[in-house]
C-alpha positions as CSV (number, residue, x, y, z in Angstrom):
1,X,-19.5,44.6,93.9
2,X,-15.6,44.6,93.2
3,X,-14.5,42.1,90.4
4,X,-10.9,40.9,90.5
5,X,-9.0,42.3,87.7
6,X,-6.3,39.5,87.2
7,X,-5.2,36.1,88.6
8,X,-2.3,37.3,89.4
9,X,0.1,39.2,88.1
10,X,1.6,36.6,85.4
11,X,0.4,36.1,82.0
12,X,-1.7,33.1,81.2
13,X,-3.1,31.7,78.1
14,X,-6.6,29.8,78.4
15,X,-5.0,26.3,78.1
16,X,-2.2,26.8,81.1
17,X,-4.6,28.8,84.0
18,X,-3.9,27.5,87.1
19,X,-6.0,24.0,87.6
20,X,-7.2,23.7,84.2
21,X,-5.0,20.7,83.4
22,X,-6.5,19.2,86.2
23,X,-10.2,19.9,85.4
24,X,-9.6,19.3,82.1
25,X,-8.9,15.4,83.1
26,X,-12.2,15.2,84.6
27,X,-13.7,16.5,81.9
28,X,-12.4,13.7,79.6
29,X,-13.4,11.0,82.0
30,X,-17.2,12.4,82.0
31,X,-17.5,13.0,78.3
32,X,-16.8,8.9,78.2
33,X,-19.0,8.2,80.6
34,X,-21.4,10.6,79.2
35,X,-21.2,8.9,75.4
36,X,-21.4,5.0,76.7
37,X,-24.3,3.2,75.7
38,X,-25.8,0.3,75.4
39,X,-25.3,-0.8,72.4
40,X,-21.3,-1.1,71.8
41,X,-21.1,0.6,67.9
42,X,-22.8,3.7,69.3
43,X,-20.3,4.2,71.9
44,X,-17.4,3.1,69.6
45,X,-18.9,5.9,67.4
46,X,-19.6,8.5,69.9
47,X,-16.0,8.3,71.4
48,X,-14.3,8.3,68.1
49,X,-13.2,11.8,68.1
50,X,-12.6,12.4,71.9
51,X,-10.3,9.5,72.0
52,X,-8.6,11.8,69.1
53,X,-7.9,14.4,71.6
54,X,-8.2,17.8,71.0
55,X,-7.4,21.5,72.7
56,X,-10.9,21.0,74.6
57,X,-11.2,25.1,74.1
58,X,-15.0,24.6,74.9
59,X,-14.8,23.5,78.5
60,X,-11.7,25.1,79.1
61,X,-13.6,28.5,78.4
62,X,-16.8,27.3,80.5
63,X,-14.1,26.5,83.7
64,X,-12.1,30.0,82.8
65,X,-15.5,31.5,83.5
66,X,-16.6,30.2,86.4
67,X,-13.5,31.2,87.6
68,X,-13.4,34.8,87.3
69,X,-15.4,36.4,90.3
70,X,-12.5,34.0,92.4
71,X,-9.3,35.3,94.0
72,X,-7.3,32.3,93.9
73,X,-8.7,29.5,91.4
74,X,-10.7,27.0,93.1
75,X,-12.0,22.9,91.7
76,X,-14.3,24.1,90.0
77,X,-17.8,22.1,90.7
78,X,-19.0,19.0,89.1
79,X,-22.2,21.6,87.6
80,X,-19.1,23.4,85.8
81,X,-17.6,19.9,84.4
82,X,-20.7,18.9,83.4
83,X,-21.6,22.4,81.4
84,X,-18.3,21.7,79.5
85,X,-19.1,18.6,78.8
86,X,-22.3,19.1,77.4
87,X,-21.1,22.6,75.0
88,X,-18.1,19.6,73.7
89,X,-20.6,17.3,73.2
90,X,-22.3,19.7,70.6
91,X,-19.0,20.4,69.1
92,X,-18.1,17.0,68.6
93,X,-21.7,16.3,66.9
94,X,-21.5,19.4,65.1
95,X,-18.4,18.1,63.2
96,X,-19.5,14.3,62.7
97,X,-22.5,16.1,60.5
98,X,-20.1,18.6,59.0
99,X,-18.2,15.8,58.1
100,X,-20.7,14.5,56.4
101,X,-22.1,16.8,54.3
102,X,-17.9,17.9,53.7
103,X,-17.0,14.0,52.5
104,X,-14.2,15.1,54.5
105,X,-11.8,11.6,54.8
106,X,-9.9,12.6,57.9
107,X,-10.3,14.8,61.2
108,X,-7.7,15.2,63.9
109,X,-5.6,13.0,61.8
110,X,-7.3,10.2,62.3
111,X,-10.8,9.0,59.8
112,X,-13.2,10.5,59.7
113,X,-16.5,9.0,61.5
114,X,-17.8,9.0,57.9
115,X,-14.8,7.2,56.2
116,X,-14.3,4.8,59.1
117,X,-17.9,4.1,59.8
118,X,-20.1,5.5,56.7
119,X,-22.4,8.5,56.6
120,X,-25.5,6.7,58.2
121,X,-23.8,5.8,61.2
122,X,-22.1,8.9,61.6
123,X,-25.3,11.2,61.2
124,X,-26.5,9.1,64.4
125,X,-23.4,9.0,66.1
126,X,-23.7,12.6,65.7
127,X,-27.3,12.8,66.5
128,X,-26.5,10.8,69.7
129,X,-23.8,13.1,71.3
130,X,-26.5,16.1,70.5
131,X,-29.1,14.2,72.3
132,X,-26.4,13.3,75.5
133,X,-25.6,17.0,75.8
134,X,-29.4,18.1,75.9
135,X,-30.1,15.4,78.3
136,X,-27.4,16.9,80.7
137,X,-27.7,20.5,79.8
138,X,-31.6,19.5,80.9
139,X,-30.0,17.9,84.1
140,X,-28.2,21.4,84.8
141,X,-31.6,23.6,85.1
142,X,-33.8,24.9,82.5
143,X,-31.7,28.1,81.5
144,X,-28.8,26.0,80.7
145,X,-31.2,23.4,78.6
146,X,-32.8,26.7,77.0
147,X,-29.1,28.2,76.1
148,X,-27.9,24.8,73.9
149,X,-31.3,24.5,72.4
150,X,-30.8,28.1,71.0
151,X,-27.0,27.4,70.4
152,X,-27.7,24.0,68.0
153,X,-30.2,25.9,66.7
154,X,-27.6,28.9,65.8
155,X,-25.3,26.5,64.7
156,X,-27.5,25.1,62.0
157,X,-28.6,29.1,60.8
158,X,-24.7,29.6,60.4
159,X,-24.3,26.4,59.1
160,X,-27.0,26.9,55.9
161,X,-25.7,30.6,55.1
162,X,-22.1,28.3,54.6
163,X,-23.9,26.2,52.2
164,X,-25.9,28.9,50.3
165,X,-22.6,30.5,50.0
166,X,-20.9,27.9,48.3
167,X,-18.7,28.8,45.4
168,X,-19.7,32.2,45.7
169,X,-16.8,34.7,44.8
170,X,-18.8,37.6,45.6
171,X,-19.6,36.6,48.9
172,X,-19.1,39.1,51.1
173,X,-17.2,39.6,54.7
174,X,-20.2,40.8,56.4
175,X,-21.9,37.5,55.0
176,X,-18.9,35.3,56.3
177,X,-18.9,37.2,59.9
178,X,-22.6,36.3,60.3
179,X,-21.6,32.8,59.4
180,X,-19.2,32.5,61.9
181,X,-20.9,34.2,64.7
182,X,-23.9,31.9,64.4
183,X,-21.8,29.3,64.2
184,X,-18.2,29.1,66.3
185,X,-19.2,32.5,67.7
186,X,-22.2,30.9,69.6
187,X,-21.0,28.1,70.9
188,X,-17.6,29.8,72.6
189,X,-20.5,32.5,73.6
190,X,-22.7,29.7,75.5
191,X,-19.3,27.8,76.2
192,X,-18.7,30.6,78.7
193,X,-21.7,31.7,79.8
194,X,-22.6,28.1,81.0
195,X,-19.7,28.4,83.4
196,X,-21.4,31.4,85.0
197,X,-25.2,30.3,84.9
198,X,-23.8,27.0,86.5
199,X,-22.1,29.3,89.5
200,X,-24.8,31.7,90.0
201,X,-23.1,34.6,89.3
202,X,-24.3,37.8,88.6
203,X,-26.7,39.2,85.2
204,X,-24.1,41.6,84.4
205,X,-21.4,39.3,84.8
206,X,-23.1,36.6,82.8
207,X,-23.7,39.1,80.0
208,X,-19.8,40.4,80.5
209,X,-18.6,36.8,79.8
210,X,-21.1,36.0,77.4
211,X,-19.8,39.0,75.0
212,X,-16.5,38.0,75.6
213,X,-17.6,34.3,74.2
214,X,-18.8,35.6,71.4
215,X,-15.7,37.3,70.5
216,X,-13.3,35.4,71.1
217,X,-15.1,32.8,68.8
218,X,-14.9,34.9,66.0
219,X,-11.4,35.6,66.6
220,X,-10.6,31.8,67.1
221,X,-12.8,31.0,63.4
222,X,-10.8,33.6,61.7
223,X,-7.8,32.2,62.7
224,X,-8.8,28.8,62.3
225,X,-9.9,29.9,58.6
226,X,-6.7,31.6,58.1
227,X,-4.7,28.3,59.3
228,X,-6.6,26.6,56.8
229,X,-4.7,28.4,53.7
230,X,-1.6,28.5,55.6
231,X,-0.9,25.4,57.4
232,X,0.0,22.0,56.4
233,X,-2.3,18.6,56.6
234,X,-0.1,17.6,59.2
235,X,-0.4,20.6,61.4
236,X,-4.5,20.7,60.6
237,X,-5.0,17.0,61.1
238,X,-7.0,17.2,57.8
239,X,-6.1,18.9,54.2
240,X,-5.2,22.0,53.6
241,X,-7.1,24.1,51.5
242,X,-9.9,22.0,51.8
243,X,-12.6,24.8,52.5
244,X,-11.5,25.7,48.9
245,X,-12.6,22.5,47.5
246,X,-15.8,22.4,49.3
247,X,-16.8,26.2,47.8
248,X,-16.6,27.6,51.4
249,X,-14.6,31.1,50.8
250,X,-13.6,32.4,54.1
251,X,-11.7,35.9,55.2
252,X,-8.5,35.2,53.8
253,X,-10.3,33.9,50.4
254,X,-12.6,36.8,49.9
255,X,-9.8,39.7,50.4
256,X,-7.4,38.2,48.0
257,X,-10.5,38.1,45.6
258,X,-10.1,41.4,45.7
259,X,-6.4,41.5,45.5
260,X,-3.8,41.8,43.0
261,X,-4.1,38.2,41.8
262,X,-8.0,38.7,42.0
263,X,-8.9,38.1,38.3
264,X,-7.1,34.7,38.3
265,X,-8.4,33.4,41.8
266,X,-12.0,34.0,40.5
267,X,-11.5,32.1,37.6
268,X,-10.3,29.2,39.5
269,X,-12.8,29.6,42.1
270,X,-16.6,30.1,40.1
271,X,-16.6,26.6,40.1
272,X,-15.8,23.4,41.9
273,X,-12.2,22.6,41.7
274,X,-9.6,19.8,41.9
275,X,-6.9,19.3,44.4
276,X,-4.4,20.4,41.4
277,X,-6.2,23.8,41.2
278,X,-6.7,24.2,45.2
279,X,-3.1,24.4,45.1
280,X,-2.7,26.9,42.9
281,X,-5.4,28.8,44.3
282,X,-3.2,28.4,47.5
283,X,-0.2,29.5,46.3
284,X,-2.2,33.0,45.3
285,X,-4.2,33.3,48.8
286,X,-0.7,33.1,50.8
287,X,1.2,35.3,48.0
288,X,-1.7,38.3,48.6
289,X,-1.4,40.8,51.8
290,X,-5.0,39.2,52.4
291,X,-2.8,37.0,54.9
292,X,-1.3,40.0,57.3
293,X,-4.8,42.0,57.1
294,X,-7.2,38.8,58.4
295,X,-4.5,38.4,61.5
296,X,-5.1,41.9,62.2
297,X,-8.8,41.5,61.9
298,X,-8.7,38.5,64.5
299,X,-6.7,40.2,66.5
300,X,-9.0,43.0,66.5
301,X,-11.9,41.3,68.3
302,X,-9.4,40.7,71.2
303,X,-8.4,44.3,72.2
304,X,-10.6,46.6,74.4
305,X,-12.0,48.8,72.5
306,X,-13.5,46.3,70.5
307,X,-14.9,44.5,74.0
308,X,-16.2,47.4,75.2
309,X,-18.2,48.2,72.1
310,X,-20.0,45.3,71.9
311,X,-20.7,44.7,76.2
312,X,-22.6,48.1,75.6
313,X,-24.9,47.2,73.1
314,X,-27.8,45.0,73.7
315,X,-28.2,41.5,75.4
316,X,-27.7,39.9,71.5
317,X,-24.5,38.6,71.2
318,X,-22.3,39.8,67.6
């Protein structure tokens, strides 16, 4: 079978394909239909962070997808809205519990569910948009019920290597990539495989897209990370530097441990530290050529060669 190579000859980025700002808006009216219950502080709660806004990467990636075996884009089908809805859904319940066990104040520049709401309501706020996406992830067949189960499920194994990393200055960068492949790495990787289950496209196509997913997750977590040291609150919607405080040493952290200013950044970082000292440690991070080598590793999982490597190994995604 021949596979179309290119929308066209113009250069798009994932967030201005053709259509997507269209698909995108039905995707915000289902994920508040999908969150509204009957009691009125649960759905006050569930919507809390999509009323925030957001990129919507998630179901932007599962539309991009089912896209792909098209010559001209097409409305993509209520199935595909509906896959996107349910990998956002788990993305936004991910972060209410992240939130939580962070005693993070703000997200997306607004509270956090946590700081509005308190932590018992936002652990079932959180538990509730898991539960909605299972219930239509269940309603789109069993492979697509079977692929979030294993992806919350991945999501917690990266999620626990964080936590038994914390303040950890010899953690290493093998240790972080495992993090972030079980954890952002999975769900871009289901993200765009559900687009292609959902269209009934072919096994090496789904496992083409799948890989793809998976590494353009890591890509986005490294970056994401790297923002993190390098971006203001403003620009982040939360604080900057705050993985610091919280012990979480990602890619830009653990290279600059090993750089130049290495010997002071450990002694800052062996132990929990202030917002005083997270600035400091800050100031060493962003001085370090940690910075310039972590974009060229994210940009790494985006050229060819790197694709290719992975599609030829086996089914397992990075």
């Amino acid at each position: 079978m021949s596979y179309p190579r290119h929308v066209n000859e113009d250069s798009y980025t994932l967030l201005n394909l053709p259509g997507i700002e269209s698909a995108l808006a039905r995707v915000e009216e289902e994920l508040r239909i999908a969150v509204k219950a009957d009691e009125p502080l649960l759905t006050k709660l569930s919507r809390h962070l999509i009323d925030a806004g957001g990129k919507r990467i998630r179901p932007s990636l599962a539309i991009a997808s089912s896209q792909i075996l098209e010559d001209k884009p097409v409305a993509p089908s209520r199935e595909v809205i509906l896959g996107g809805v349910a990998v956002e859904l788990v993305h936004q319940g991910s972060l209410y519990h992240d939130d939580v066990m962070d005693g993070a104040k703000t997200r997306r520049n607004v509270k956090s569910v946590n700081e509005e709401w308190g932590n018992h309501e936002a652990i079932l706020g959180g538990d509730y948009l898991l539960a909605r996406a299972s219930e239509i992830a269940a309603g789109l067949g069993a492979e697509v019920a079977g692929l979030l189960a294993s992806t919350i499920a991945a999501l917690c194994e990266g999620q626990i290597r964080e936590v038994n990393s914390a303040y950890d200055i010899t953690r290493t960068e093998d240790a972080y990539m495992s993090s972030i492949s079980g954890k952002t790495g999975a769900l871009l990787s289901a993200s765009a495989k559900v687009g292609a289950i959902v269209s009934a496209y072919p096994e090496d196509v789904i496992k083409a897209v799948t890989t793809f997913g998976n590494l353009y997750g890591i890509a986005f977590q490294i970056v994401d990370d790297l923002l993190d040291v390098m971006a203001s609150e403003k620009e982040l919607g939360k604080p900057s530097g705050n993985d610091m405080l919280e012990g979480v040493y990602t890619l830009p952290v653990i290279r600059a441990l090993k750089g130049t200013n290495g010997e002071v950044l450990k002694d800052l970082l062996s132990n929990p530290i202030n917002s005083d000292k997270r600035d400091e440690a800050l100031k060493l991070v962003r001085s370090d050529e940690a910075i310039v080598s972590t974009v060229e590793t994210a940009l790494s999982f985006t050229n060819d060669e790197i694709y290719l490597h992975y599609s030829r190994k086996s089914d397992q995604p990075l």
